[in-house]
C-alpha positions as CSV (number, residue, x, y, z in Angstrom):
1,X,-22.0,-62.8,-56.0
2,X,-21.0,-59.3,-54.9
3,X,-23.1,-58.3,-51.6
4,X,-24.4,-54.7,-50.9
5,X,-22.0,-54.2,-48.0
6,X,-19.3,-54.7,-50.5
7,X,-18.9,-50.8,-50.5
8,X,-19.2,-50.5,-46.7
9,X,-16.0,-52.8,-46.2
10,X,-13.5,-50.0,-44.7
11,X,-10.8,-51.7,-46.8
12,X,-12.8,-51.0,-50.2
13,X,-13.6,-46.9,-48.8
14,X,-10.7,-45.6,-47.7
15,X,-8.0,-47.8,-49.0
16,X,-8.2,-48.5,-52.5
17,X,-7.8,-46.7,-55.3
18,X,-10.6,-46.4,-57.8
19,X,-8.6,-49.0,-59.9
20,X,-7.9,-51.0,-57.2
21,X,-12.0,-51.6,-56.5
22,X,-12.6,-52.3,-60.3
23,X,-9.6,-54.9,-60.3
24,X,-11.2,-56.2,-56.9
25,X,-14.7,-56.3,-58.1
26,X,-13.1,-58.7,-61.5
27,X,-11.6,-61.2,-59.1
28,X,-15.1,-61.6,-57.3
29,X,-16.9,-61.6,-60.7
30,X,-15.3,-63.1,-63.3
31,X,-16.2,-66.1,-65.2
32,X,-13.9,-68.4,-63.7
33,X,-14.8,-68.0,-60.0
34,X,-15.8,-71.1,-58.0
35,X,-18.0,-72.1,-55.3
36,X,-14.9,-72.4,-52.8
37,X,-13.1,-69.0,-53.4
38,X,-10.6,-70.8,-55.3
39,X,-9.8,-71.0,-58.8
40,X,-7.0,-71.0,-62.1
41,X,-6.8,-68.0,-64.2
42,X,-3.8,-66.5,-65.8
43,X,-2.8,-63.4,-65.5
44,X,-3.0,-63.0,-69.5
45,X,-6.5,-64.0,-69.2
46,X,-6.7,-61.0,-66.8
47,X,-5.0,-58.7,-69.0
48,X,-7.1,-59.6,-72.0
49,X,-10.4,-59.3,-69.9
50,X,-9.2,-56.0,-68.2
51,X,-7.7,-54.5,-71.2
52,X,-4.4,-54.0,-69.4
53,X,-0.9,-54.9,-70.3
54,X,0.8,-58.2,-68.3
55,X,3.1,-55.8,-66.2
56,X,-0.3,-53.3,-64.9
57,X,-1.7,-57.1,-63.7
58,X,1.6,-58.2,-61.9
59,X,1.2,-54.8,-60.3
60,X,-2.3,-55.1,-59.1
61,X,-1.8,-58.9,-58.3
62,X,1.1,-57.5,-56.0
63,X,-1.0,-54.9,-54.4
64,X,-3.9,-57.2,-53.6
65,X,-1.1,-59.2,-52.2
66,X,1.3,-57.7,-50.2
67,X,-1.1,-54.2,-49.3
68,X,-4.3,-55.7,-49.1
69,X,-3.8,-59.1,-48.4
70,X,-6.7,-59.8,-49.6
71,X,-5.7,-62.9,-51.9
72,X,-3.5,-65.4,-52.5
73,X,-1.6,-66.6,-56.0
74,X,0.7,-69.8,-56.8
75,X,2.3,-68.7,-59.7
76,X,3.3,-72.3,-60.6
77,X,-0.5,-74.0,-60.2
78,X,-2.0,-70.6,-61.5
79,X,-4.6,-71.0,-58.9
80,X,-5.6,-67.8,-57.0
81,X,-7.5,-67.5,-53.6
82,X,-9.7,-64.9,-52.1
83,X,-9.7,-64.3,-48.2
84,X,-12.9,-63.5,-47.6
85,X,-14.7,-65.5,-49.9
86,X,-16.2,-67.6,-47.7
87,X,-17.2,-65.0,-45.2
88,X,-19.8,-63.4,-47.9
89,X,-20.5,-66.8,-49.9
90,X,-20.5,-69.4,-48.0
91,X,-23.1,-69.0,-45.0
92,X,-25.6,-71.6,-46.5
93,X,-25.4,-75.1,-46.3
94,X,-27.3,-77.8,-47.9
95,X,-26.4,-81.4,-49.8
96,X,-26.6,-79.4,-53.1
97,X,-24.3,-76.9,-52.0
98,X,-21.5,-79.1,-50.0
99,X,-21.2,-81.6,-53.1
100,X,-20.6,-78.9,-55.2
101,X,-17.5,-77.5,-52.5
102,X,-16.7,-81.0,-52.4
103,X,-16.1,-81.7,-55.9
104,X,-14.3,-78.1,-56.3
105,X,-11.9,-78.7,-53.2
106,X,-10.6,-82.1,-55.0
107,X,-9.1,-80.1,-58.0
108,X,-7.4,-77.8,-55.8
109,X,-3.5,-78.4,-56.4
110,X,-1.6,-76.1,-53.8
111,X,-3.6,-77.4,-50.7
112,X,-2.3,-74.6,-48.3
113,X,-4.7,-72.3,-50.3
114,X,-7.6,-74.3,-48.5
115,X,-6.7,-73.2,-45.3
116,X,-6.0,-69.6,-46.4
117,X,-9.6,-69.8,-47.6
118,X,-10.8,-71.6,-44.2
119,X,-10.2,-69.1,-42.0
120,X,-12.8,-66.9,-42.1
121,X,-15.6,-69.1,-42.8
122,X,-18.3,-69.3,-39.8
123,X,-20.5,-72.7,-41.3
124,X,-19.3,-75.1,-39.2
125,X,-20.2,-78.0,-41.3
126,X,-18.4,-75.8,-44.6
127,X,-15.6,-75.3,-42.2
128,X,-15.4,-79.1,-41.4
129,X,-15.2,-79.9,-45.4
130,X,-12.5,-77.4,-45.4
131,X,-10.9,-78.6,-42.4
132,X,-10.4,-82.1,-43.6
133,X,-8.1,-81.1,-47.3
134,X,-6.3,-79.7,-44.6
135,X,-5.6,-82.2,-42.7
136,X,-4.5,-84.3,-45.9
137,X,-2.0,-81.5,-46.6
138,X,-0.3,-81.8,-43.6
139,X,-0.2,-85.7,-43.8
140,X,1.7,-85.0,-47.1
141,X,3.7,-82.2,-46.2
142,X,3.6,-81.8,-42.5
143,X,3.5,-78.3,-41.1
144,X,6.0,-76.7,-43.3
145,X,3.9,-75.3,-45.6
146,X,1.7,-73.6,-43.2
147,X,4.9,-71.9,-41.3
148,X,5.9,-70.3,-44.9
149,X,6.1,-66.7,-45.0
150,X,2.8,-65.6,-47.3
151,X,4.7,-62.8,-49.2
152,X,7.7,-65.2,-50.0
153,X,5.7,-67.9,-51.0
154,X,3.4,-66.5,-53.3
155,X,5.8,-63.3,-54.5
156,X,9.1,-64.9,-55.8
157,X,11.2,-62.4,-56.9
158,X,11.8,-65.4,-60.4
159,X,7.8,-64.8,-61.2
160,X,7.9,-61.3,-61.6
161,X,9.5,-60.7,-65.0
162,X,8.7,-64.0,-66.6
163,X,5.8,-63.9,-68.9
164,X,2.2,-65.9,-67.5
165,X,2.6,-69.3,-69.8
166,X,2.2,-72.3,-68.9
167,X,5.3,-74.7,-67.1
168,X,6.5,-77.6,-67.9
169,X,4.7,-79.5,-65.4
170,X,1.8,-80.0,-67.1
171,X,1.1,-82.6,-69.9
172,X,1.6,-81.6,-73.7
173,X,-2.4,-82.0,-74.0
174,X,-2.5,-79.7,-71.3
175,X,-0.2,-77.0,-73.2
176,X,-2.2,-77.5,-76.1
177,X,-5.2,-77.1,-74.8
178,X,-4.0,-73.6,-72.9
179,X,-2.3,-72.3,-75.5
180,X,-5.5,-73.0,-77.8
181,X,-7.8,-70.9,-75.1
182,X,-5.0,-67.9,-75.2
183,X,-4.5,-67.9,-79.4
184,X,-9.0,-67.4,-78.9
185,X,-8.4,-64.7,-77.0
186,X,-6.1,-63.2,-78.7
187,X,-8.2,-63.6,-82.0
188,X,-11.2,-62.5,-79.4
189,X,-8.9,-59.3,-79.4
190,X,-7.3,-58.5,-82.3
191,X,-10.3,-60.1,-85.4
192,X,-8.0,-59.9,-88.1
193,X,-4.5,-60.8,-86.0
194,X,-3.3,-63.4,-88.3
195,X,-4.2,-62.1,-91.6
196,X,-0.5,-60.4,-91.7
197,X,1.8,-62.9,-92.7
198,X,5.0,-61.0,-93.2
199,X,4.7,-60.8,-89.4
200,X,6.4,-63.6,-87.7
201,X,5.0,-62.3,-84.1
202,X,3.2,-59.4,-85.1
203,X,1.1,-59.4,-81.1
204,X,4.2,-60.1,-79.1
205,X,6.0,-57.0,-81.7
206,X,3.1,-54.6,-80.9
207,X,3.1,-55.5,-77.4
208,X,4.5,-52.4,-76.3
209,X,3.4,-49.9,-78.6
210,X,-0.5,-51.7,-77.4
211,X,0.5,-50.9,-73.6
212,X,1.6,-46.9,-74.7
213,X,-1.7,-46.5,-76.6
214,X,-3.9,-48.1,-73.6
215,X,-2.1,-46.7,-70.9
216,X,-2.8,-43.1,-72.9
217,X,-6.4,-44.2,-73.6
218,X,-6.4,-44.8,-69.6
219,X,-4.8,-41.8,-68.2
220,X,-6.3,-39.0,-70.0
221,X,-10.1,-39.7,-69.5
222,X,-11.5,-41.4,-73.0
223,X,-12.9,-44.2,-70.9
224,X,-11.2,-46.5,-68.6
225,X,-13.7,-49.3,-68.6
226,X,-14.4,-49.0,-72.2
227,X,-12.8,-52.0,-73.8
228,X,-14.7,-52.1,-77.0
229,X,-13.4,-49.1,-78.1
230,X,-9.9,-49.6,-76.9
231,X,-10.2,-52.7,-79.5
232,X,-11.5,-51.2,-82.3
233,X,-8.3,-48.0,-81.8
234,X,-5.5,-50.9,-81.3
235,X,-6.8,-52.1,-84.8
236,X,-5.2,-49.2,-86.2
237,X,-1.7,-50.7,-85.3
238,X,-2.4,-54.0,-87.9
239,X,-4.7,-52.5,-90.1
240,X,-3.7,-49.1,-91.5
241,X,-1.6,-47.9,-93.8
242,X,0.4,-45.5,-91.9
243,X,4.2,-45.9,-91.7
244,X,4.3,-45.1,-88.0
245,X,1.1,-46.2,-87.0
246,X,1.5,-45.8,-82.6
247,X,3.3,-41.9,-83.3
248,X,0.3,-40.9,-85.5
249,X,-2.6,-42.6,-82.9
250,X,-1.0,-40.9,-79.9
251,X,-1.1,-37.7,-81.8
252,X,-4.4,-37.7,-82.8
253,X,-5.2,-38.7,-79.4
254,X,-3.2,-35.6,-78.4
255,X,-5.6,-33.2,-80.7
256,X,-8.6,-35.1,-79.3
257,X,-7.4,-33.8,-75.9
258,X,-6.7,-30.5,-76.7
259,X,-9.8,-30.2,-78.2
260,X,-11.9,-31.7,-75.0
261,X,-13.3,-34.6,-77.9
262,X,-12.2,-37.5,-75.5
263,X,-14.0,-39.6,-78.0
264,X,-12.9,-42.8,-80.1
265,X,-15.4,-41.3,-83.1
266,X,-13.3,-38.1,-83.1
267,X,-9.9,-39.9,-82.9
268,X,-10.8,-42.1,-85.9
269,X,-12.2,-39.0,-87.8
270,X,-8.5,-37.6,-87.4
271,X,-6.9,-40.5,-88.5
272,X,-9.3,-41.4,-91.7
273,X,-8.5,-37.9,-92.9
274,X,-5.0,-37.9,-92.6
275,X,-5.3,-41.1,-94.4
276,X,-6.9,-39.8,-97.1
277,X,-4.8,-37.0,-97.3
278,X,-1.9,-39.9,-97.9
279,X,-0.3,-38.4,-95.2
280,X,1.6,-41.4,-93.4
281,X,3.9,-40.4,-90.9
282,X,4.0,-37.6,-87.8
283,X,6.7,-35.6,-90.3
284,X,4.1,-35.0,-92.8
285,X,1.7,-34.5,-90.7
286,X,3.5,-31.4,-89.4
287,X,4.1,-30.5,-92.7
288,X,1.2,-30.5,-93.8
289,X,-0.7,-28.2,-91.1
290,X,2.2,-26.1,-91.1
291,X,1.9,-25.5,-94.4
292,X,-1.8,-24.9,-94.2
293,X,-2.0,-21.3,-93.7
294,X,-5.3,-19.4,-93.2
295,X,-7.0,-17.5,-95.7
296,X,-7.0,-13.9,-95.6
297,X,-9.8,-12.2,-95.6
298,X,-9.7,-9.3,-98.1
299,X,-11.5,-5.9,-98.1
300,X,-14.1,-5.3,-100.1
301,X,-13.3,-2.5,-102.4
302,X,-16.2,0.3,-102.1
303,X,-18.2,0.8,-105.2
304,X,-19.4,4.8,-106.0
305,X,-22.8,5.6,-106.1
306,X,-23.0,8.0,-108.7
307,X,-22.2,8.5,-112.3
308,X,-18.5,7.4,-113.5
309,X,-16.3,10.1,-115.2
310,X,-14.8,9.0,-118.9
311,X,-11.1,8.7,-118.1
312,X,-10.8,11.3,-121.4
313,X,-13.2,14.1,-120.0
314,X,-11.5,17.5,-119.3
315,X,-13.2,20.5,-117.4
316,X,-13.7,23.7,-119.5
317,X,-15.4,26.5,-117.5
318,X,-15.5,28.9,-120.4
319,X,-17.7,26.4,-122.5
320,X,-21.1,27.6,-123.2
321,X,-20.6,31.5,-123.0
322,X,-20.3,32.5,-126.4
């Protein structure tokens, strides 16, 4: 639940960027939030919900990070913990509402991300719940994980440029089970993905040509927050029969731009009629509007009013006087 005073927060106003407050309002809101404040996503999950690439997440995740420091991330547990959580959720109590903390707090794996939580909570009886997974960590681990710096804990330099799979400490079932959710998204994504069998990785090929195209889409005002037709434009990569498929997209994004038609019905309009024009690459394209001159527009010749005279008639003044 996202509370009215989200917007007064002096954090949210005069700090963040516009994108910064959508990303923000996603980690409060999305599907796999918890009761605690704590919960596993993967930042591929994020960049397939978002519609941004893996390295625009990393970005944000650092922000929210090391700027913010509004959250928390174990790269390892893929768990990810939001400060203030409990200062806007968790100010009623109940038997309903502590077994449910209860039976989230036990499948918490990195136990320092209960006391990062912890501290803002004012319950007491939410803050005792809390207080006692802390108190198991340190019987485990004494104090040492508490005395960890928070930046080099939870941004290692090894996470940065690795891609957001799934490590070997989890069980095969586990893997399977993952990597089943992420091949749904993807198909979630892409419909018609794996129809193209000449392509041995045809979404980890297109990755980057998919992060030119959406960064574009983003930057240049055809709708940030409109995923749907972001989807239906990436299709064109698969599913057309250009020969250069990102060149002519970005160019007839280009015209759309120029023409202030920042529209994905204009764009595809573009590309259908180059298409049927058989015209398949950004060469011929050029070639082909070069080529198209415009027509002139001719005079139109003046027609007499009167009587025509016979080519053959000669003048004789003297005719007649006889």
């Amino acid at each position: 639940m996202v509370r009215t005073d989200f917007w007064k927060n002096p954090i949210v106003s005069e700090e963040m960027t516009p994108e910064d407050k959508y990303f923000y309002l996603y980690l409060l809101t999305n599907p796999n939030t918890t009761q605690i404040g704590i919960y596993k996503i993967t930042k591929k999950q994020m960049s397939f919900d978002l519609g941004y690439s893996i390295e625009s997440v990393h970005s944000l995740m650092e922000r929210f990070i090391q700027h913010h420091k509004l959250v928390r991330y174990n790269p390892e547990t893929r768990e990810l913990a939001i400060k203030n959580w409990g200062k806007d959720n968790l100010q009623k109590g109940g038997k309903p509402v502590m077994d449910c903390i209860l039976s989230e707090l036990k499948e918490v794996e990195d136990l320092s991300l209960i006391q990062y939580v912890l501290e803002p909570i004012q319950k007491q009886e939410i803050r005792s719940l809390y207080e006692s997974f802390c108190e198991q960590e340190e019987m485990m681990f004494g104090n040492e994980a508490s005395e960890q710096d928070e930046n080099d804990t939870y941004i290692n330099p090894q996470y940065g440029e690795r891609d957001d799979t799934l490590t070997c400490r989890y069980t095969m079932s586990g893997q399977k089970e993952e990597e089943e959710k992420e091949k749904l998204q993807q198909e979630a994504l892409y419909p018609n993905l794996e129809k193209n069998l000449d392509i041995e990785d045809p979404f980890q090929k297109n990755q980057k040509d998919v992060k030119e195209i959406v960064e574009f889409w983003d930057y240049n005002g055809f709708g940030f927050s409109n995923i749907n037709a972001k989807q239906q434009l990436l299709a064109w990569l698969d599913y057309s029969s250009f020969l250069q498929p990102k060149e002519v997209i970005l160019k007839a994004m280009n015209i759309a731009c120029a023409n202030n038609k920042r529209r994905l019905s204009y764009v595809v309009g573009i590309l259908k009629n180059w298409e049927n024009e058989s015209l398949l690459t950004v060469e011929e394209i050029d070639s082909y509007h070069e080529n198209q001159k415009p027509v002139p527009k001719h005079k139109q010749s003046t027609v007499s009013t009167g009587r025509q005279i016979p080519s053959g008639f000669k003048l004789d003044l003297t005719a007649g006087e006889e």
